[in-house]
C-alpha positions as CSV (number, residue, x, y, z in Angstrom):
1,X,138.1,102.1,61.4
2,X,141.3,103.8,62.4
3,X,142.1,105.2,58.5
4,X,141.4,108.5,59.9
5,X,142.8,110.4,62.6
6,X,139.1,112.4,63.6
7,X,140.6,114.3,66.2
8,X,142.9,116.6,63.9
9,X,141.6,120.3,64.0
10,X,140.6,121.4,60.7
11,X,140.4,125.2,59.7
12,X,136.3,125.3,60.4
13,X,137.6,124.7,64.2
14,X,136.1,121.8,64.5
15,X,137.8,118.5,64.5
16,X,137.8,116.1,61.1
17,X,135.3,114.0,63.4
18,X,132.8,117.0,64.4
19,X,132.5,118.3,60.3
20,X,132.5,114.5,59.5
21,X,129.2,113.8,62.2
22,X,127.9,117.0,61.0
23,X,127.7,116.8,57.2
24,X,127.5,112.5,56.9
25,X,123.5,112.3,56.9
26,X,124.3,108.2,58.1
27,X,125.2,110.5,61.4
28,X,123.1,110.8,64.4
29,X,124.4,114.3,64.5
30,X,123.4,115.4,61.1
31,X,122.7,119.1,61.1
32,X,119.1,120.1,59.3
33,X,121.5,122.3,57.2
34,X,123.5,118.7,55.6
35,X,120.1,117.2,55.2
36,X,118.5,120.1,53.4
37,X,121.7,120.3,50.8
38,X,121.3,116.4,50.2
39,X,118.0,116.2,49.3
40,X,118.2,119.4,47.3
41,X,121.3,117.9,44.9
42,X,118.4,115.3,43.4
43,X,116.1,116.3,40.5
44,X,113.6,115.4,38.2
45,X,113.0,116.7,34.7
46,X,108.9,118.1,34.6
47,X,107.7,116.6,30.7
48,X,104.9,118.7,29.5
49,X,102.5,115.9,28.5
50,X,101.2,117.7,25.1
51,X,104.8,117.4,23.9
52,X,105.0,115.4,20.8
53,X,108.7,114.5,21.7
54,X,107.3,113.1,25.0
55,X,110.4,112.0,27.1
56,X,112.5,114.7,25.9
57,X,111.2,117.3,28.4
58,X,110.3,120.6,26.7
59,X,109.2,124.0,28.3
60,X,106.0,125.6,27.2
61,X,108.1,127.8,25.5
62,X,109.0,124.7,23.1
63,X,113.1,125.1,24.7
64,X,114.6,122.1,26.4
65,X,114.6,121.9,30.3
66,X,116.9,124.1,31.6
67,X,119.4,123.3,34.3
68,X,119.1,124.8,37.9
69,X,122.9,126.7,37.6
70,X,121.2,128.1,34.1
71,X,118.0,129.4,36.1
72,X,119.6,132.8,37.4
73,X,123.2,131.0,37.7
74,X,124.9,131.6,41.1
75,X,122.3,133.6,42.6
76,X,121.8,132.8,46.4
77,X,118.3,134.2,46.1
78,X,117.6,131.3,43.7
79,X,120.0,128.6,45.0
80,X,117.8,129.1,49.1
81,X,114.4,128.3,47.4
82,X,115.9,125.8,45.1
83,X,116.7,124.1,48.7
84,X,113.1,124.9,50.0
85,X,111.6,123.3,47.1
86,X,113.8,120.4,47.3
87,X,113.0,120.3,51.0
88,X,109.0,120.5,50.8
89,X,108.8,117.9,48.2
90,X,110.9,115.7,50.5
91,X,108.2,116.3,53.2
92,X,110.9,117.0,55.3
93,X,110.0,119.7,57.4
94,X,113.5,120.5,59.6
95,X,115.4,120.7,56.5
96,X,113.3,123.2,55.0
97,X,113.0,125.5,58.3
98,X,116.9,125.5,58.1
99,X,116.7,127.4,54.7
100,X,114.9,130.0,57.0
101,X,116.2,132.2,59.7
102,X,115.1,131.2,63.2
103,X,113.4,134.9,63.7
104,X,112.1,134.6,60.0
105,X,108.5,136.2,59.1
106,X,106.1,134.8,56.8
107,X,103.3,137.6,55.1
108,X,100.3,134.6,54.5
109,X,97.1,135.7,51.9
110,X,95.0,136.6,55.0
111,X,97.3,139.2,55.8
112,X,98.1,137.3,59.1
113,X,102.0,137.7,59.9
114,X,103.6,133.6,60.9
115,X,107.3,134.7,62.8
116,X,109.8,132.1,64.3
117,X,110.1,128.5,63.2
118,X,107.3,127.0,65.5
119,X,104.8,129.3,63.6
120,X,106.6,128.5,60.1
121,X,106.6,124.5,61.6
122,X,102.8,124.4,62.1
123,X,101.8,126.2,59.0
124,X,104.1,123.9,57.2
125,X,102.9,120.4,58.9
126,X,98.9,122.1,58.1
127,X,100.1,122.3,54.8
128,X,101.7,119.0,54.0
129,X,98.3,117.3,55.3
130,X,96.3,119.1,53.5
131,X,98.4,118.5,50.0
132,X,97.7,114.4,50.9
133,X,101.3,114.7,48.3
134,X,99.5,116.0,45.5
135,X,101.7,119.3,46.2
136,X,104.9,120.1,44.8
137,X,107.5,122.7,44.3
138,X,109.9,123.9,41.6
139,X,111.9,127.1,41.0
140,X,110.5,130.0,39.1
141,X,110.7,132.8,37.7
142,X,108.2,136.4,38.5
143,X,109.3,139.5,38.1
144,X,112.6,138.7,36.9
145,X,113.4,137.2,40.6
146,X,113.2,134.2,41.7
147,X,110.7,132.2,43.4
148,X,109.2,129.5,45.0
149,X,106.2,128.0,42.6
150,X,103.4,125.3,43.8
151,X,101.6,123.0,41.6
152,X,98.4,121.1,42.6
153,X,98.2,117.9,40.8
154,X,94.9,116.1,39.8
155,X,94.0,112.3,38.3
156,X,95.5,112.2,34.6
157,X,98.4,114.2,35.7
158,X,97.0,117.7,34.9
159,X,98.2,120.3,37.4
160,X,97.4,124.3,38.3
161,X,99.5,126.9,39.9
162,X,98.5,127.1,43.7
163,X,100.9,129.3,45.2
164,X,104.4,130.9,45.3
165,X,106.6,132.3,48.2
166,X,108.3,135.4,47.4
167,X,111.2,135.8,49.7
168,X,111.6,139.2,50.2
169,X,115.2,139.2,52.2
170,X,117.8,136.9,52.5
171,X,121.1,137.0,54.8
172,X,123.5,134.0,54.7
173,X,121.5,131.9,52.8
174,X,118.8,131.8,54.8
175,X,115.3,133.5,54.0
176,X,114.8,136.5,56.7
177,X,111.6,138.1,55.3
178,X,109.1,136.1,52.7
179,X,105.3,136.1,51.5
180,X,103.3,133.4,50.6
181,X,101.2,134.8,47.6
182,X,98.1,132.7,46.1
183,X,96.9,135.4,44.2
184,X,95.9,133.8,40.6
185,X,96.7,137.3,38.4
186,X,100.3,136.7,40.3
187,X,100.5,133.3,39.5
188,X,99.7,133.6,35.6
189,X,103.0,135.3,35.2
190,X,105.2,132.9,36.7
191,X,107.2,131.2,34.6
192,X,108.5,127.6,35.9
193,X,112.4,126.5,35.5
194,X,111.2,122.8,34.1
195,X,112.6,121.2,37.0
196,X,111.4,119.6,39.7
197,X,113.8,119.7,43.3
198,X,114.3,116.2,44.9
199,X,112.6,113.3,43.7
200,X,112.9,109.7,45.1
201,X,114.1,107.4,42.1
202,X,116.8,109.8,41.5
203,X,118.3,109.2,45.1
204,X,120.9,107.0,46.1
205,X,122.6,105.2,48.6
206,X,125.2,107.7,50.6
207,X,127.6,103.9,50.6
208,X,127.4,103.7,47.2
209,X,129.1,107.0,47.0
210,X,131.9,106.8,49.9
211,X,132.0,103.0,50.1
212,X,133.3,101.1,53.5
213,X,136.3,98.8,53.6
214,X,133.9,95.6,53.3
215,X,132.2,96.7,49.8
216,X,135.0,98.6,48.5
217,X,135.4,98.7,44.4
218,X,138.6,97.1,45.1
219,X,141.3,96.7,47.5
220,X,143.4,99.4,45.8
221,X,143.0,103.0,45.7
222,X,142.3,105.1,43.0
223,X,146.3,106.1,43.3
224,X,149.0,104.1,42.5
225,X,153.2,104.7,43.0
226,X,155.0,103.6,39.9
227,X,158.8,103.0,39.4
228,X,160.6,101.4,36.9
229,X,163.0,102.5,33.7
230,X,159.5,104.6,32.8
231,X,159.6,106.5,35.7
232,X,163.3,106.0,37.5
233,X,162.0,108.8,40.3
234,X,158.6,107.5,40.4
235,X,155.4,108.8,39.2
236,X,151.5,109.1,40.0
237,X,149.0,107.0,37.8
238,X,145.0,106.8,38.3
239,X,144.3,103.3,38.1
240,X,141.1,103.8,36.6
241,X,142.2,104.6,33.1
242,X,144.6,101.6,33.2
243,X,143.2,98.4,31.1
244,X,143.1,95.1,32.2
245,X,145.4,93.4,29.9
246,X,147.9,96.6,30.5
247,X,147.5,95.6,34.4
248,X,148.5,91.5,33.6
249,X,151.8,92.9,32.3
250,X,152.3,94.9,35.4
251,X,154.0,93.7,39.2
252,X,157.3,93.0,40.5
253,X,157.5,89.9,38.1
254,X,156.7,91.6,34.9
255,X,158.7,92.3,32.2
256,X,157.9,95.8,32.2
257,X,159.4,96.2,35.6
258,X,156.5,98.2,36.9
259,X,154.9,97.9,40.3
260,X,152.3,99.8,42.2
């Protein structure tokens, strides 16, 4: 569009264009790592359906949902599966192998070690077929670390703990070393965060968020310049939290002498 100059060197060493192809998901040349970050910023609240306050999304524990940054805040441990979860319940498979080192090993229940994302890739496809979507993920709590904990959904919209990976390293923000642990005794004392990672009505349009020229808000900016005996040198406004009828008396014209 010739707003930007894309082949300026920014200080990741790339250019503006290369982080912009990289990171815009509209790009061809999305990385797994963008995708698995977008689909993990969307979330739905998990209502326990013998809650007499229905829609207002209690814990077991009778507490209001918590928030993912209140689930062990800041912890990369936490934050990784939180992106895993969001991943499996988006069924898509590259963005949650980027969460995992490309050498990564996988301990299953059998005792069977998966290494290497085409292992981790198969055993993930097996399982996505064999969930027919009736599988999904959230963040818990076991052992005061986090984890990743899997729900099987039946008719009526009860659902039973099926699984958890326990990630036992992580380097970079990428899981190194995990387990996948179906062991029920295990699974009793997991404690869910009350959210569930990516969920499709809570998604949006990337335009709607950085807009092209043709469905722009309006053909201003956000930014205006203003001079006049209110600001003799000039000063910065947000036209946002300007009201209309303030704007009629603003221009060249007005009687304010004001102009953007």
């Amino acid at each position: 569009m010739g707003v930007l100059n894309t082949s300026c060197k920014t200080v990741t060493g790339k250019t503006l264009g290369e982080n912009i192809d990289e990171w815009d998901i509209r790009s061809e040349k999305c990385s797994d790592w963008a995708r698995t970050v977008r689909v993990s910023g969307a979330s739905a609240i998990v209502v326990d359906p013998n809650d007499k306050m229905g829609s207002a999304a209690r814990t077991t524990s009778g507490n209001l949902a918590s928030k993912p940054m209140l689930f062990f805040p800041a912890d990369p441990l936490a934050i990784t599966l939180w992106r895993d979860a969001a991943a499996w319940n988006a069924g898509d498979i590259e963005a949650q192998l980027a969460v995992f080192d490309p050498k990564a090993t996988m301990k299953m229940p059998d005792g069977t070690v998966l290494k290497g994302h085409d292992l981790l890739r198969l055993n993930i496809q097996q399982q996505l077929q064999e969930s027919k979507g009736l599988v999904r993920a959230e963040l818990g709590e076991f052992r005061k670390l986090p984890v990743l904990l899997f729900w099987r959904y039946e008719k009526g919209g009860t659902r039973t703990p099926f699984a958890m990976v326990r990630a036992k390293k992580v380097k970079n923000w990428v899981i190194t070393r995990a387990e996948f642990d179906t062991d029920s005794k295990h699974l009793a004392k997991v404690t869910p965060s009350g959210l569930m990672p990516y969920d499709s009505a809570f998604m949006f349009d990337a335009k709607d968020c950085i807009r092209t020229k043709e469905t722009a808000y309006s053909p201003d900016g956000g930014l205006a310049i203003l001079y006049g005996q209110l600001a003799p040198e000039g000063s910065v406004v947000k036209t946002a939290g300007i009201s209309a009828e303030f704007k009629k008396s603003c221009g060249r014209n007005s009687s304010l002498k004001v102009r953007a």
